[in-house]
C-alpha positions as CSV (number, residue, x, y, z in Angstrom):
1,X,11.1,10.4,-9.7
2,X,9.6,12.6,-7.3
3,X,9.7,10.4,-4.4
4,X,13.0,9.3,-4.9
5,X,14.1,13.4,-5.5
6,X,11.9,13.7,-2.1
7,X,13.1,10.9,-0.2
8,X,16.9,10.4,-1.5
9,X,16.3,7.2,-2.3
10,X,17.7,6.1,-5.4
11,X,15.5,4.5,-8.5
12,X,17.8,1.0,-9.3
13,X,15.2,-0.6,-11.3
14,X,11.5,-1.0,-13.0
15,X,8.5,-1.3,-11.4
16,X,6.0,-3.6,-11.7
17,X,2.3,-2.3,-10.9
18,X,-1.0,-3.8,-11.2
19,X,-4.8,-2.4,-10.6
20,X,-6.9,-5.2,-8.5
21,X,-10.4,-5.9,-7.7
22,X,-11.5,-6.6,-4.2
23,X,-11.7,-10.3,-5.2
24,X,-8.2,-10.4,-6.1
25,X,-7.5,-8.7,-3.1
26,X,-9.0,-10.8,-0.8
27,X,-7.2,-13.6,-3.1
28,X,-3.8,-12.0,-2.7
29,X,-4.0,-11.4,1.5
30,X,-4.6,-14.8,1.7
31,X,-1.9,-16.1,0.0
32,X,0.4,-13.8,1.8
33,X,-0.9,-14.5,4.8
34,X,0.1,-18.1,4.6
35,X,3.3,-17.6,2.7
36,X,4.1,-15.4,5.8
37,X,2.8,-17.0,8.6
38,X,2.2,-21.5,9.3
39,X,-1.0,-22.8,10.4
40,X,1.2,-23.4,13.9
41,X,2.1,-19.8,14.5
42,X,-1.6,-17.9,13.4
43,X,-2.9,-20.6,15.9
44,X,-0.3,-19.7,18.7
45,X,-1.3,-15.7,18.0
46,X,-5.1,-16.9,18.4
47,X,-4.5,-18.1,21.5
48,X,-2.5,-15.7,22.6
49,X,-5.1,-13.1,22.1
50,X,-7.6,-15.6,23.5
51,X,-5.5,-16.0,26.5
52,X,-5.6,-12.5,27.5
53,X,-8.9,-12.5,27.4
54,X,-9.1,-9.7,24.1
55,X,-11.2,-11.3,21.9
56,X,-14.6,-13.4,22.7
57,X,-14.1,-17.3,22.5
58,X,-15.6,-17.7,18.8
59,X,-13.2,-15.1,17.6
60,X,-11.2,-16.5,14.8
61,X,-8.2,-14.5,14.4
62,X,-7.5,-15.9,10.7
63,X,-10.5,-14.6,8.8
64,X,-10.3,-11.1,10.6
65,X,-7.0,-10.7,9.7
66,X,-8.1,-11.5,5.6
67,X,-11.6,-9.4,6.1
68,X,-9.8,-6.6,7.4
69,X,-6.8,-6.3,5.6
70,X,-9.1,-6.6,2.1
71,X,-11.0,-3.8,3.2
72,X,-8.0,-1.5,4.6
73,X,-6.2,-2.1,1.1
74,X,-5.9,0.6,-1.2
75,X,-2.7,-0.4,-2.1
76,X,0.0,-2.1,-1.1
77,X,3.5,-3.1,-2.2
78,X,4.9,-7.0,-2.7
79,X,8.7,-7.2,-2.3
80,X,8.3,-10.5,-3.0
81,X,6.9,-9.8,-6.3
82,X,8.4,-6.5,-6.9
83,X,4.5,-5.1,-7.8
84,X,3.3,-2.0,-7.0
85,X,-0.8,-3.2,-6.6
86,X,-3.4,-0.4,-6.6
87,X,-7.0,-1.6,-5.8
88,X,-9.6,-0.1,-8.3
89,X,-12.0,1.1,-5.7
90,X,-10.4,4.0,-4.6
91,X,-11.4,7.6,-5.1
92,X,-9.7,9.8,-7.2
93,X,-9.2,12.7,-4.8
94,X,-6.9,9.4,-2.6
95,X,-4.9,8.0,-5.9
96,X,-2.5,10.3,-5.9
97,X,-1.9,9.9,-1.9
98,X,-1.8,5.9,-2.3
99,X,0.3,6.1,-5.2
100,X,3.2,8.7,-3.4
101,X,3.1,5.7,0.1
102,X,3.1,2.8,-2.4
103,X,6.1,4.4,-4.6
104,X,8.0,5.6,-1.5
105,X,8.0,1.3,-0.6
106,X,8.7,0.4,-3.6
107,X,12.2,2.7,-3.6
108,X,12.8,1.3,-0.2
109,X,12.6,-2.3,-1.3
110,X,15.0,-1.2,-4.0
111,X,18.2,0.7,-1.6
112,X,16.8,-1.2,1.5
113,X,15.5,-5.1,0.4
114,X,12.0,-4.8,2.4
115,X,11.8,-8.6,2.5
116,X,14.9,-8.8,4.4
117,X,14.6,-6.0,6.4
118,X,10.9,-6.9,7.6
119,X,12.1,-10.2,8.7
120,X,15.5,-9.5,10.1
121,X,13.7,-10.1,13.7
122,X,11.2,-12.5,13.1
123,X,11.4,-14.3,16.4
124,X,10.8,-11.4,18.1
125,X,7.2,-9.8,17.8
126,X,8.2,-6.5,19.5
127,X,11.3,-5.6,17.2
128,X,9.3,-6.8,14.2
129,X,6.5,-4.3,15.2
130,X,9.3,-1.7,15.4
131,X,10.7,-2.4,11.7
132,X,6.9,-2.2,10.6
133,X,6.3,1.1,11.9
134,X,9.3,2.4,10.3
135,X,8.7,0.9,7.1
136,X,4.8,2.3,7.2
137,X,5.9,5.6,9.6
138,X,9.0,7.0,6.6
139,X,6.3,6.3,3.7
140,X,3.5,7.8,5.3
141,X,6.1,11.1,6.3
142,X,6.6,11.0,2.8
143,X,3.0,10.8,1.3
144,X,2.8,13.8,3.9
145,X,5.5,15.9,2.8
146,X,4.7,15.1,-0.7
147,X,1.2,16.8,-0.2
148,X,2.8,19.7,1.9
149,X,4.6,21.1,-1.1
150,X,7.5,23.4,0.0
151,X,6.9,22.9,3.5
152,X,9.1,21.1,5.2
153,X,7.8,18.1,7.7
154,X,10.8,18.7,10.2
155,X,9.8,22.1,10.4
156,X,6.1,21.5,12.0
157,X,5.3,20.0,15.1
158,X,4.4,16.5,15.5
159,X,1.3,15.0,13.4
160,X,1.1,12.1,14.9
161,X,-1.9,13.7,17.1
162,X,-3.5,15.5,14.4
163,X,-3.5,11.8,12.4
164,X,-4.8,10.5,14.9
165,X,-7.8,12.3,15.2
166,X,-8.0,12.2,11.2
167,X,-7.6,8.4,11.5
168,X,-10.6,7.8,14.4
169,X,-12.8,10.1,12.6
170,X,-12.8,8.0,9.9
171,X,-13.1,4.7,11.4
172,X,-17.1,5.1,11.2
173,X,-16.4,4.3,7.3
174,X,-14.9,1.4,8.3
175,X,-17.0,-1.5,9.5
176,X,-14.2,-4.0,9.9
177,X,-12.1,-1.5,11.4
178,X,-14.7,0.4,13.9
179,X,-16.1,-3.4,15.0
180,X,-12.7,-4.8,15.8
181,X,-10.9,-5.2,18.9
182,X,-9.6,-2.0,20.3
183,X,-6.3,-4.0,21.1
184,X,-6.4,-4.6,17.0
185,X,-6.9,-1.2,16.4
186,X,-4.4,0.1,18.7
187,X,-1.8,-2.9,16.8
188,X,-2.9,-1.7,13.4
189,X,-2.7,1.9,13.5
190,X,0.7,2.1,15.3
191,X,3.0,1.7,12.2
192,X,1.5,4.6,10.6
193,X,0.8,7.2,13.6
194,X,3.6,6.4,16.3
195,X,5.9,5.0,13.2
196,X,5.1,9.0,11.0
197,X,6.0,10.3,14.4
198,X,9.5,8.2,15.1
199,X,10.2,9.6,11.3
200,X,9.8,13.1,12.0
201,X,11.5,13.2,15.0
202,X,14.3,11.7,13.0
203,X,13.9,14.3,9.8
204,X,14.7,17.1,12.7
205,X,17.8,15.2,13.5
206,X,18.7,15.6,9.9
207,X,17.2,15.0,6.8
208,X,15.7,12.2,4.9
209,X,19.1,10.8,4.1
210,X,20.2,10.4,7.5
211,X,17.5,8.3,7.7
212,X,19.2,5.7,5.5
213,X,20.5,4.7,9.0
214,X,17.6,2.9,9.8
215,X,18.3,0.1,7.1
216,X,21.6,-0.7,9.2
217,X,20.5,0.1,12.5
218,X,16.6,-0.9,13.4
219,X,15.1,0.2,16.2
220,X,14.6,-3.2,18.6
221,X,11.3,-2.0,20.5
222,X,8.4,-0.2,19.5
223,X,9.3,1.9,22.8
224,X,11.8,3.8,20.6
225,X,9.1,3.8,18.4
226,X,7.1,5.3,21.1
227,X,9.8,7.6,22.5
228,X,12.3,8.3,19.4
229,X,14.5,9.8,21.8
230,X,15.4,6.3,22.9
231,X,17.1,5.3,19.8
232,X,18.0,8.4,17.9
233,X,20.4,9.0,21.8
234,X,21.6,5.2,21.4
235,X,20.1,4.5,24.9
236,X,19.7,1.0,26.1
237,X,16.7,-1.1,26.9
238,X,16.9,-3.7,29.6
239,X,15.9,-7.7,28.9
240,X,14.1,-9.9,31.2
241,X,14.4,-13.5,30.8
242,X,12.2,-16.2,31.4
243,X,12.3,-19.9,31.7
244,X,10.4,-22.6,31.3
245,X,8.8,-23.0,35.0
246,X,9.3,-26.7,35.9
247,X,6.0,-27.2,37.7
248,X,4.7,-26.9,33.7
249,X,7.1,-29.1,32.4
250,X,5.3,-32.8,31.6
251,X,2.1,-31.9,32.9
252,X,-0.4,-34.2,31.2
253,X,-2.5,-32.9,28.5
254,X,-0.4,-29.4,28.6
255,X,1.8,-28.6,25.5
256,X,4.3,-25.4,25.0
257,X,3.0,-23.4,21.8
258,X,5.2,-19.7,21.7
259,X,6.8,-17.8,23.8
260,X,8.1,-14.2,23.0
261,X,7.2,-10.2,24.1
262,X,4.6,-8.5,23.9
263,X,6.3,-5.0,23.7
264,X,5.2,-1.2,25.3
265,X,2.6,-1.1,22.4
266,X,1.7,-4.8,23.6
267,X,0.7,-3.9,27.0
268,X,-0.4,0.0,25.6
269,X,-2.9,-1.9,23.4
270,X,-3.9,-4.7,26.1
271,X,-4.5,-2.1,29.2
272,X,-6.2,0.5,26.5
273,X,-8.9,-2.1,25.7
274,X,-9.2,-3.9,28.9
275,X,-9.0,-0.7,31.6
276,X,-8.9,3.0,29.1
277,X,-7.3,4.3,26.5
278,X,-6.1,6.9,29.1
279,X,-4.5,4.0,31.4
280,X,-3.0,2.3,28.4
281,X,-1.0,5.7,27.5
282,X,0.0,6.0,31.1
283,X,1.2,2.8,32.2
284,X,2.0,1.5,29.1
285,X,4.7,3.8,28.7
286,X,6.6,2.9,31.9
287,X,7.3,-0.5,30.2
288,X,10.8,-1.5,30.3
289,X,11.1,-5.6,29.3
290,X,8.5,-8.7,29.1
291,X,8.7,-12.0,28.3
292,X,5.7,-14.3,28.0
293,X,4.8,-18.2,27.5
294,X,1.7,-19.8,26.7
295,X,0.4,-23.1,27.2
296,X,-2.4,-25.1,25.5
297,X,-4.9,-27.4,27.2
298,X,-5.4,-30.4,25.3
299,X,-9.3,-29.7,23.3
300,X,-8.5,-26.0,23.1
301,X,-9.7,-23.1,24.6
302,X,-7.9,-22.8,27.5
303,X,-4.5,-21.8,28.6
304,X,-2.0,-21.3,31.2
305,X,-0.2,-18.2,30.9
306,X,3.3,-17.1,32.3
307,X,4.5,-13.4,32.1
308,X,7.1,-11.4,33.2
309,X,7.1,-7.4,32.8
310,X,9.7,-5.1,34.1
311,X,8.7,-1.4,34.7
312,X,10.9,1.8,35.1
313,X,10.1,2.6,38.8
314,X,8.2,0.1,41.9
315,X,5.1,3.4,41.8
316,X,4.9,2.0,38.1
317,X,5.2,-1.5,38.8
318,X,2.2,-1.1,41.0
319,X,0.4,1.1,38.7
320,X,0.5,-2.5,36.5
321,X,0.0,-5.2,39.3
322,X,-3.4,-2.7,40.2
323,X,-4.3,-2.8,36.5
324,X,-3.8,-6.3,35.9
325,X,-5.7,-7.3,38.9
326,X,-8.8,-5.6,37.8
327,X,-8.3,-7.5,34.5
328,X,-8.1,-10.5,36.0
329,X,-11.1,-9.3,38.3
330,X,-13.4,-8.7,35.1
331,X,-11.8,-11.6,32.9
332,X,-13.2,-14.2,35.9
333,X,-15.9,-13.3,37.5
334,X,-16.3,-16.4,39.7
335,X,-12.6,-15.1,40.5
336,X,-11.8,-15.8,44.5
337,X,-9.5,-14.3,46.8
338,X,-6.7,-16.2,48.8
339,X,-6.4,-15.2,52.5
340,X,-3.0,-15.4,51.3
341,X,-2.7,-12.4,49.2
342,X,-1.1,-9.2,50.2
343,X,-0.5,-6.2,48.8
344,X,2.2,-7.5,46.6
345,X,1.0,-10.9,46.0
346,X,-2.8,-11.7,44.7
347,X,-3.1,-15.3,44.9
348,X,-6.7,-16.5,43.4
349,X,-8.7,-19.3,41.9
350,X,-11.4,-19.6,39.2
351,X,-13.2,-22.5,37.5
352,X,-10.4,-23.1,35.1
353,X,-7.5,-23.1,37.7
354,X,-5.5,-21.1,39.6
355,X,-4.0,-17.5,39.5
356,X,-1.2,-15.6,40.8
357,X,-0.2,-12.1,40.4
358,X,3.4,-11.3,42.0
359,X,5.0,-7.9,42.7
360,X,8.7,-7.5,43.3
361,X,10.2,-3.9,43.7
């Protein structure tokens, strides 16, 4: 009742809730990660990340995702199910906190339908991400405004910062977290700093029921995530398209396995871990469009990957061909220069095959 007096949302139903052990956990994020995903697609996100050259070679993307979503849960809410779990590990001073995000879900699945809403776009990774983070971002500016009392979120500056710094201080505590990835990280953390962020900026539009408008009208990148302005001023994104090259098509021992975009937090995430955090922020935010495809050798473990990125000026452009030529740089190091290559065009070899790296205003 106080979430729904909070929120607007209305209470249409019961709820169903449930106290777990970490073993039932663990149980539960693997069954949902197969009722969610097929053996196909987690391998085509494996290699993706493999691909660009984010994770070492024995990195199996599968049991990281179950480790680290069974230590991260302290609750968690099953539209599917309609259960409200609560895991009995955690601390009394945090219940009430876990309980006011978990309730706030459960009354979105009830005036929103989570389970449709969360896979309205499920071909496309980058408008997924953005449903995510506002999902995770509104119940998080809840749990917030819930423990501010009287104060009113759309009243105080932005908290995505100060969560931030909460969140990083606190990933010494956790060892899956801390050891993972930084491109993980980055992935993981997004729904619930940029996403509270994208919800306040919409609270000082209006108030929390104007934000009923984001169960009719998603956002379709995590750039309006990113930069709320974007979607709350109905501004349109470009697209970039991207065919299957024919030099690919029927190569022996070469088989298609996804295509789809990356997204600003994408290439945020990839140039954070692979150059700096700085250069990520930076750069990643000129991202207009991508598309990518990926390719599988026959026997694994290696790929041929085709991108396209569009960027919002040629300086910014640039900023990405530099970037991604020092990735290239570090991901090869028997890497080798074409007398061929200008400075809008690196064309290179390794021990696994060729690479090119094109510029075009």
């Amino acid at each position: 009742q106080q979430m729904s007096q909070l929120t607007g949302l209305r209470i249409t139903g019961q709820l169903n809730k449930q106290v777990v052990n970490r073993p039932e956990v663990e149980k539960y994020i693997t069954q949902n990660l197969h009722e969610e995903m097929t053996p196909a697609e987690i391998h085509a996100q494996d290699a993706l990340v493999h691909a660009f050259g984010l994770v070492s070679r024995d990195f199996n993307l599968e049991k990281f995702l179950i480790k680290f979503y069974t230590e991260q849960a302290a609750g968690f809410y099953d539209p599917k199910r309609k259960t409200m779990f609560i895991a009995d590990w955690v601390p009394q001073e945090m219940q009430g906190m876990t309980l006011s995000h978990e309730l706030t879900h459960a009354l979105q699945d009830q005036n929103w339908d989570l389970d449709s809403y969360m896979h309205g776009a499920r071909a496309d990774d980058d408008a997924s991400a953005a449903r995510q983070a506002v999902v995770e971002g509104y119940a998080t500016a809840a749990m917030v405004q819930h423990a501010l009392g009287g104060t009113e979120l759309a009243q105080l500056p932005s908290l995505g910062p100060l969560l931030e710094t909460l969140t990083s201080s606190q990933l010494a505590e956790s060892p899956e977290l801390s050891n993972a990835p930084q491109f993980f990280r980055t992935e993981v953390l997004f729904p619930y700093i940029q996403g509270m962020g994208f919800i306040q900026a919409g609270l000082q539009q209006g108030g929390w029921k104007d934000l009923n408008v984001l169960s009719q009208r998603p956002p379709q990148s995590t750039k309006e995530i990113f930069e709320p302005q974007i979607y709350f001023n109905h501004q349109a994104l470009p697209t970039v398209a991207l065919t299957h090259p024919p030099a690919l098509d029927g190569v022996s021992g070469l088989r298609f396995l996804t295509g789809n975009s990356m997204g600003e937090l994408g290439y945020y995430a990839l140039i954070g871990q692979l150059i700096s955090e700085d250069e990520g922020k930076a750069v990643g935010m000129a991202w207009l469009a991508d598309r990518y495809l990926l390719y599988e050798r026959s026997g694994g473990d290696d790929y041929t990957l085709v991108a396209r990125t569009r960027w919002t000026s040629p300086a910014q452009a640039q900023a990405f061909f530099r970037d991604y030529h020092t990735i290239l740089a570090n991901k090869y190091s028997d890497l080798t220069n074409s007398k061929r290559s200008s400075a809008n065009e690196f064309i290179g070899s390794a021990a696994n095959g060729a690479v090119f790296l094109l510029r075009k205003d």
